[in-house]
C-alpha positions in Angstrom: -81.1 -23.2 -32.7 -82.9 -26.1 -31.8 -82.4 -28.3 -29.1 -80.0 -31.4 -30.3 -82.5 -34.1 -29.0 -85.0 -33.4 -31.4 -83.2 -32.2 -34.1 -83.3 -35.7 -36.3 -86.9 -36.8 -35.9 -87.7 -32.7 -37.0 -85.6 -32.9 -39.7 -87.6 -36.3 -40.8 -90.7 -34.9 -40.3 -89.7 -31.7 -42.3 -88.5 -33.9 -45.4 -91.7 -35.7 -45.5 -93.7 -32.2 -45.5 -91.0 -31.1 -48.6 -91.5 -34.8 -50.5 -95.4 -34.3 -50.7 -95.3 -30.7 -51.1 -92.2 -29.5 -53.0 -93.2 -25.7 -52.9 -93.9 -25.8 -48.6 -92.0 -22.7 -48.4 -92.0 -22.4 -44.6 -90.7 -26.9 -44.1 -88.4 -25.7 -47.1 -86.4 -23.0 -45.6 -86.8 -24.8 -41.7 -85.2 -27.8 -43.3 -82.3 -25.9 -44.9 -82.1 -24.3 -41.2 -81.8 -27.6 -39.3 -79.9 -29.3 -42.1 -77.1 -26.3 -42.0 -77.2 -26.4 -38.3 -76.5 -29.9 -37.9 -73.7 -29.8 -40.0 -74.9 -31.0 -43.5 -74.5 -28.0 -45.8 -74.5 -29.9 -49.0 -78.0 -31.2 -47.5 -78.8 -27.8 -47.0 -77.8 -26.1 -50.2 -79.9 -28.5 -52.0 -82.9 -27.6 -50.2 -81.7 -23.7 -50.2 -81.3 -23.8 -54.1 -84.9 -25.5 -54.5 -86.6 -23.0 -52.5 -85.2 -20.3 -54.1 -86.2 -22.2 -58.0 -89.7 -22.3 -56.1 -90.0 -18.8 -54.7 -88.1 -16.8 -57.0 -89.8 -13.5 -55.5 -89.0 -14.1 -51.9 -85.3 -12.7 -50.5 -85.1 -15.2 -48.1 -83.9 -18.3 -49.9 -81.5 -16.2 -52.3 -80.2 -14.8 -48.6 -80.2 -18.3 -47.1 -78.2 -20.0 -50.3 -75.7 -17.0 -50.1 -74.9 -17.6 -46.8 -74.1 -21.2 -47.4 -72.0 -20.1 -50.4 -69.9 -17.5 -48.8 -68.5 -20.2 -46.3 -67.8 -22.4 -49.2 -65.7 -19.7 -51.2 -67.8 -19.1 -53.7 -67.9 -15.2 -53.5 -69.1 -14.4 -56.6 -72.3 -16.2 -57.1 -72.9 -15.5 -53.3 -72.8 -11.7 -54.0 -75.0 -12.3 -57.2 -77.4 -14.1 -54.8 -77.3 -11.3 -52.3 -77.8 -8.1 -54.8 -81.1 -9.9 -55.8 -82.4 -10.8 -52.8 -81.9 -6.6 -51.9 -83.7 -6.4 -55.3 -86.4 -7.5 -53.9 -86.5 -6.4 -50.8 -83.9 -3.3 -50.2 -84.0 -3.0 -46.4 -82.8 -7.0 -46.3 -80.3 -6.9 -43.1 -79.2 -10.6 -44.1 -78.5 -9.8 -47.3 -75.7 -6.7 -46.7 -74.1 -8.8 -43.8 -73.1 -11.1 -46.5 -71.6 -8.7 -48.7 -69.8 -7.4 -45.6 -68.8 -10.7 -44.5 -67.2 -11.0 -48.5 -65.8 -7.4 -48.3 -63.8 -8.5 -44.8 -62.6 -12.2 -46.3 -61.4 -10.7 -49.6 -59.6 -8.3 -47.4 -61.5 -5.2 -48.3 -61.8 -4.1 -44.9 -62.8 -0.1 -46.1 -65.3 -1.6 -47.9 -66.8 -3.9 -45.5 -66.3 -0.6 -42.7 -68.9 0.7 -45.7 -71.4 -1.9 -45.5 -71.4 -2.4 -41.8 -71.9 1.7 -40.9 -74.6 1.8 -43.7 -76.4 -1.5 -43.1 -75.3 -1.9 -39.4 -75.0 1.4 -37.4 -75.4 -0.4 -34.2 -73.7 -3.7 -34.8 -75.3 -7.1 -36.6 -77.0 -7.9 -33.4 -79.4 -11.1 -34.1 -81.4 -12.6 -31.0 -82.5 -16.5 -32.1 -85.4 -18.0 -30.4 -86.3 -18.8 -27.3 -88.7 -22.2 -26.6 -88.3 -22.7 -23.0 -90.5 -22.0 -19.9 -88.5 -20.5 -17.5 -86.4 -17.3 -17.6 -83.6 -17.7 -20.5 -80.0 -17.9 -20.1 -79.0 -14.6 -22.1 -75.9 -15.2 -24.1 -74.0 -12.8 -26.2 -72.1 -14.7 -29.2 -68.9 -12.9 -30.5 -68.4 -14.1 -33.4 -65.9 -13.3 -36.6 -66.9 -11.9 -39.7 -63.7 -14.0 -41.2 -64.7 -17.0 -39.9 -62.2 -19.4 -37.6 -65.3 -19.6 -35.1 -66.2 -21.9 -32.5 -69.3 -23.8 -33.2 -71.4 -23.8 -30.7 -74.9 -25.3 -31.9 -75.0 -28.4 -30.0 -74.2 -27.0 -26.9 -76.7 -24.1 -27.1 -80.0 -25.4 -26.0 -82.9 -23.3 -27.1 -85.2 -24.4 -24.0 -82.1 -23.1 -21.7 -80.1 -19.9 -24.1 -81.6 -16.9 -25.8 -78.7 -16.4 -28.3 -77.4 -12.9 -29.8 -75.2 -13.1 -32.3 -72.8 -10.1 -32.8 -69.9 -10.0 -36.0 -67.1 -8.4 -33.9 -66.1 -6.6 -36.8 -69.7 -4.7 -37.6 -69.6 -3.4 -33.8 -69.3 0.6 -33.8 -66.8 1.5 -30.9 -69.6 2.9 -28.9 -71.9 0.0 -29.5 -74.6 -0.2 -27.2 -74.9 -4.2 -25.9 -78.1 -5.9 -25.7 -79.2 -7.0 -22.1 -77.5 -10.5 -21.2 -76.0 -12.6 -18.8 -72.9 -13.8 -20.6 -70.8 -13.8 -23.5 -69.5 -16.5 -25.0 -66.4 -15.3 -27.4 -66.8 -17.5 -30.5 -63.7 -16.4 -32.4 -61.3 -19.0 -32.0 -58.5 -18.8 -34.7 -55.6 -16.7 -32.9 -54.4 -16.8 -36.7 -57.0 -15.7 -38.7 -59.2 -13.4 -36.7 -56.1 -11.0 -35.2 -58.5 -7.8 -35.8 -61.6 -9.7 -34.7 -59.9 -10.8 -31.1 -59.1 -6.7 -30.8 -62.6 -5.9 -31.5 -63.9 -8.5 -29.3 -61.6 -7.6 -26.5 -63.2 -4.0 -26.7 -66.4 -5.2 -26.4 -66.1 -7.8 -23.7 -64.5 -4.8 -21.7 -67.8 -2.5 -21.9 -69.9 -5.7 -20.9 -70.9 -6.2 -17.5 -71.7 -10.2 -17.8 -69.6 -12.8 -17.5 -67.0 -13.7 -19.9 -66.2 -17.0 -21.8 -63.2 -17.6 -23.5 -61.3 -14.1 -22.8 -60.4 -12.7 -26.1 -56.8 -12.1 -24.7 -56.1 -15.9 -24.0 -57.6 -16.5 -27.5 -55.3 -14.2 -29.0 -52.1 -16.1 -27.2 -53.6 -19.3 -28.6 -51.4 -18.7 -32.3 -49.3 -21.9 -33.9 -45.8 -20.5 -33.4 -46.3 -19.1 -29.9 -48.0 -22.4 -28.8 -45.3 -24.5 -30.3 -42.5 -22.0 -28.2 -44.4 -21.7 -25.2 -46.1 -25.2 -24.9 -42.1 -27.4 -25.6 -41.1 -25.6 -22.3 -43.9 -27.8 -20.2 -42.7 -31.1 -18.7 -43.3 -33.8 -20.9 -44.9 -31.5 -23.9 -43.0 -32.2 -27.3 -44.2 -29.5 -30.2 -42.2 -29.2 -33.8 -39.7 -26.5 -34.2 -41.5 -23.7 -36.1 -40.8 -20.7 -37.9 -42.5 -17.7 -40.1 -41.1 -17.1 -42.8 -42.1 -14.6 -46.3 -44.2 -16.7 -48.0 -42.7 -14.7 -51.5 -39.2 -15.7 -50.5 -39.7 -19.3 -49.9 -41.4 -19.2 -53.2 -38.0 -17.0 -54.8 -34.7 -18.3 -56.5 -33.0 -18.2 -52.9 -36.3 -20.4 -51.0 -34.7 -23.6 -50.9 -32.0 -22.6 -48.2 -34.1 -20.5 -45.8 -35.4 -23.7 -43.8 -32.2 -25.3 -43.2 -30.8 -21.6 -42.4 -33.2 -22.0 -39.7 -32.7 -25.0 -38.3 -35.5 -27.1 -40.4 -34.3 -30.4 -41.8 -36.3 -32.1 -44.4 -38.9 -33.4 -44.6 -40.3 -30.7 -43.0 -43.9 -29.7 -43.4 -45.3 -26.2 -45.1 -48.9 -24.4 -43.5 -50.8 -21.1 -44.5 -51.9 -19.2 -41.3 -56.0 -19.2 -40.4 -56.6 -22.4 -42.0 -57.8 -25.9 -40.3 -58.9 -29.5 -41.3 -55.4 -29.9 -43.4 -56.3 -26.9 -46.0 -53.3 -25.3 -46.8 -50.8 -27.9 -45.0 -48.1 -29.5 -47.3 -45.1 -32.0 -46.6 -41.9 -31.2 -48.6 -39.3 -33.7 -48.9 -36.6 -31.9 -50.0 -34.8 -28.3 -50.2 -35.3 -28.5 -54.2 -39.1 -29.0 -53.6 -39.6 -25.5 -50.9 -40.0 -22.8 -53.9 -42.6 -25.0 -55.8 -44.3 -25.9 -52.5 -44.8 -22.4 -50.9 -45.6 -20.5 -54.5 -48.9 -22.9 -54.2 -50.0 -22.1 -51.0 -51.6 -18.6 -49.8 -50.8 -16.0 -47.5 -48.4 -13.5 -47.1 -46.2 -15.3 -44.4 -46.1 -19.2 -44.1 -45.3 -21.6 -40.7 -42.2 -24.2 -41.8 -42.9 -27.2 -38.9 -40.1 -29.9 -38.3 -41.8 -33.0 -39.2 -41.6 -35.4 -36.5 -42.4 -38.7 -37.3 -45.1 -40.2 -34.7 -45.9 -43.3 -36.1 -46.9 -46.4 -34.3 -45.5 -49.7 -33.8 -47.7 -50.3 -36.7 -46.6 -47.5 -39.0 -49.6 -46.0 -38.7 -50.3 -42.3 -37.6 -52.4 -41.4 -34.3 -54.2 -38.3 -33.6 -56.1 -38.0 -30.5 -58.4 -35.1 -29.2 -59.4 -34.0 -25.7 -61.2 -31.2 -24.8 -60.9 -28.7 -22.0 -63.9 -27.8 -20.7 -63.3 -25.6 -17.5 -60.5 -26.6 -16.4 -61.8 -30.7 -16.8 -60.4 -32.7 -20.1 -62.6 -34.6 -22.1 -61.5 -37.6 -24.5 -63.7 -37.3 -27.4 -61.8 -39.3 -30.6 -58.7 -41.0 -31.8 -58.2 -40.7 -35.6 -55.7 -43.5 -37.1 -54.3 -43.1 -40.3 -51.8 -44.6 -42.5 -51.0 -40.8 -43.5 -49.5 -38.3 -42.0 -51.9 -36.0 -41.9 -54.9 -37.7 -39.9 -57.9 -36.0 -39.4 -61.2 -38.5 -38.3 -63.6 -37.9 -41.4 -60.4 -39.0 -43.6 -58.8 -41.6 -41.2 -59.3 -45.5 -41.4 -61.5 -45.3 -38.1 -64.9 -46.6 -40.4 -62.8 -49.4 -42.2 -61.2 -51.2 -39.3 -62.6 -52.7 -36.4 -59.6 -52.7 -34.1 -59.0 -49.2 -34.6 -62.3 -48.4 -33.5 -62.1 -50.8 -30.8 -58.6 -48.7 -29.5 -60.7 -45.6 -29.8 -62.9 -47.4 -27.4 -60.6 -48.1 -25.0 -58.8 -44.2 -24.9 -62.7 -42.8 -24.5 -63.9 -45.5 -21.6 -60.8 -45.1 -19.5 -58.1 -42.2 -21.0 -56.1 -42.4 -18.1 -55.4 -46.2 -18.7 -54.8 -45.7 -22.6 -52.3 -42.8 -22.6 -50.5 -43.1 -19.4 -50.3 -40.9 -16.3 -47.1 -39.3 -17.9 -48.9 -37.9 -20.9 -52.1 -37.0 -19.4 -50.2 -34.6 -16.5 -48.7 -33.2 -19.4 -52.3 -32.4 -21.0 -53.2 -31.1 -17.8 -49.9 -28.7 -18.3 -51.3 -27.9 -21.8 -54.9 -26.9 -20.4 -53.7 -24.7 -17.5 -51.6 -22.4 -20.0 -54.3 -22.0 -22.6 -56.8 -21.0 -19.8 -59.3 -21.3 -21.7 -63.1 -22.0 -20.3 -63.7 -24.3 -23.8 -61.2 -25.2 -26.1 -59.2 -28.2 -27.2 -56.1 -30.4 -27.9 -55.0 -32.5 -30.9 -52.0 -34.6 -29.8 -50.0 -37.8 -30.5 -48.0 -40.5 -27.9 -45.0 -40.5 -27.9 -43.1 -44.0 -27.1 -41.4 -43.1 -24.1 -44.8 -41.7 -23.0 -44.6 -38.1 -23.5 -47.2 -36.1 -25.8 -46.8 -34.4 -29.6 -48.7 -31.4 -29.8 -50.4 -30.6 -32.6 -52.9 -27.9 -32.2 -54.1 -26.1 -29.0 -56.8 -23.9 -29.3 -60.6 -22.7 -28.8 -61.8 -24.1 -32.3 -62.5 -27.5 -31.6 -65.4 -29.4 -32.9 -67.8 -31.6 -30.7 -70.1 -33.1 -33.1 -72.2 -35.9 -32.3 -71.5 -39.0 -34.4 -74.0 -40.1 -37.3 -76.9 -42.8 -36.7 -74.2 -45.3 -37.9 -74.7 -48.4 -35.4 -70.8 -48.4 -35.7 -70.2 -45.6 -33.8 -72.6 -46.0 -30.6 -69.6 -46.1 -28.5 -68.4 -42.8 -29.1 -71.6 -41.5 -28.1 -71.4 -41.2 -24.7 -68.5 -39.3 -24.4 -68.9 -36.6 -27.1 -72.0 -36.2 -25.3 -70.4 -35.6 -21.9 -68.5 -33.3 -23.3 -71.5 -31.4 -24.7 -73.3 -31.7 -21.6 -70.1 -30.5 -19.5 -70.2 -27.2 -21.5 -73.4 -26.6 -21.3 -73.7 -27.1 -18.0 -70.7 -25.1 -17.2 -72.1 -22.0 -19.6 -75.5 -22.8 -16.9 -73.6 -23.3 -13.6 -71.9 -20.0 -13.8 -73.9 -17.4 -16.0 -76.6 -18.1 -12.8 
């Protein structure tokens, strides 16, 4: 991982080695590292898939490419890449992780047990780098082979962590820890990663360094018990939610199973373990459920009340805080004219004055939500208990806040070069600096 301030003029540099020599294979497959680091995986499977045209006799790119592929779905080409990249080279570690990783998403968990015992007897430990001067920081990074992970790579600073990455689910029960001063527990999605949390919580147990993120308090962090444990905070408003057999929502008797729970339409239809809006519909009416749930996946599905939170202006507001020990952090407003806002398909790049309100909430948050809703954020952070995590929220008229989500997967990501956008800089980047200096101040 490299360290975020010189991450863009590298990444310059490295395309310019790449545009006069197309073969480089070392700027090549350091590119597709930076570019996947920093975010841009279409970037990076580009340069991926040219080094492996290039150097069809090394594993690495075919490893590399995979990799990229396996978090994009595509499991089949991803395997096809990762059999020929142990063709030619049999004792490639990379390679049988990501048929693991496969095995555990498809839900093959014997066979991925296989892969991990064989390829893995003492976990999928993987130290990155270290380019400072002084003695590292020595983190241990839990993360999930399922994904749902909390991303981390512009907070770890190379000159300041040594990083070991460890899949919770390739850790043998008597796993033997590498040395370090910390772990950080990067499996966020309460949802998704159920086994993973276990797994972590075991390890955590056996270490002897400090622990970020308790697996426990991740594990409490789930959609339905946030929205029944979070309404009961002063001034915290979440939807009333319910889990209900996917396969009977989608049956002859579907349409009445909301209202027999106390749903009223429109009410709005989510698969478990999924974020950014996959998997997240809005039915409008009882005669629309069966359709509706037969098209999303997952054995079990959350039915949300919708509550309208639109503005004045009918248009939709999600902001974000994060909670960094204990401290909250405004780091973006998303305005949409639909209901389901998210800030890379919001308005936010179209319209001035929305930017200019997202302005205001990140320069002075108190001022732009209200003493009201910001004790009740305060409320939120202190039941997660969480050392890093985050919450997605709308206002409420008479002041109070809409939950949305509440949970350790947040994203800080610092915004493009786009001039439009220097005025979010400074406070994504205190948040980034708050939790690395918190992961500092306390592994020391």
């Amino acid at each position: 991982m490299s360290s975020p301030d010189r991450v863009p003029a590298e990444i310059a540099r490295l395309f310019e080695i790449v545009r006069r020599e197309p073969r480089h294979f070392g700027a090549l497959m350091q590119l597709g590292t930076l570019l996947a680091e920093s975010g841009n995986l279409a970037a990076a499977r580009t340069v991926y898939a040219q080094a492996v045209r290039e150097h069809p006799s090394a594993a690495g790119p075919h490893v590399c490419l995979g990799t990229l592929l396996v978090d994009a779905g595509e499991h089949a080409e991803a395997l096809r890449l990762f059999a020929a990249a142990i063709r030619l080279d049999p004792a490639n570690r990379e390679a049988q992780r990501g048929i693991a990783v496969i095995r555990e998403r498809e839900g093959d968990v014997d066979g991925a047990a296989r892969v991990w015992r064989r390829a893995f007897p003492n976990g999928s430990l993987e130290t990155s780098a270290y380019r400072g001067e002084r003695a590292p920081i020595r983190l241990l990074y839990l993360t999930s082979a399922l994904g749902g992970n909390v991303p981390m790579q512009h907070v770890f600073d190379d000159r300041l962590f040594a990083v070991t990455t460890l899949i919770a689910e390739s850790a043998p029960p008597a796993i033997a820890l590498p040395p370090h001063d910390a772990v950080f527990n990067a499996i966020g999605d309460a949802d998704r990663c159920a086994r993973a949390l276990s797994a972590a919580a075991r390890i955590v147990a056996s270490s002897p360094g400090l622990v970020f993120n308790d697996p426990a308090r991740v594990r409490e962090a789930t959609r339905l018990l946030n929205a029944r444990r979070l309404r009961l905070l002063e001034d915290v408003v979440t939807a009333n939610a319910v889990e209900l057999a996917r396969d009977e929502l989608a049956g002859p008797n579907g349409a009445g199973l909301p209202g027999a729970r106390g749903l009223q339409f429109p009410l709005l239809l989510r698969s478990l373990g999924y974020q950014t809006g996959e998997h997240f519909v809005r039915v409008e009416a009882a005669r629309d459920v069966s359709r509706a749930a037969a098209a999303l996946p997952g054995v079990s599905l959350l039915a949300l009340q919708f509550i309208d939170s639109r503005g004045a202006d009918g248009a939709f507001r999600k902001y974000r805080v994060m909670t960094i020990g204990g401290r909250l952090y405004p780091v973006h407003l998303a305005v949409s004219a639909a209901w389901k806002v998210h800030y890379f398909r919001s308005e936010m790049a179209e319209r001035s004055e929305y930017r200019a309100e997202e302005a205001r909430f990140l320069g002075d948050m108190p001022a732009a939500i209200g003493a009201r809703a910001l004790a009740a954020l305060e409320r939120v952070a202190a039941v997660l208990a969480l050392d890093y995590g985050g919450i997605d929220f709308a206002l409420l008229p008479d002041g109070r806040v809409l939950v949305f989500e509440a949970n350790a997967t947040m994203v800080l990501v610092p915004p493009d070069a786009d001039a439009r956008w220097d005025y979010r800089r400074i406070a994504v980047s205190a948040a980034i600096d708050a939790a690395r200096e918190l992961l500092v101040t306390r592994s020391r």
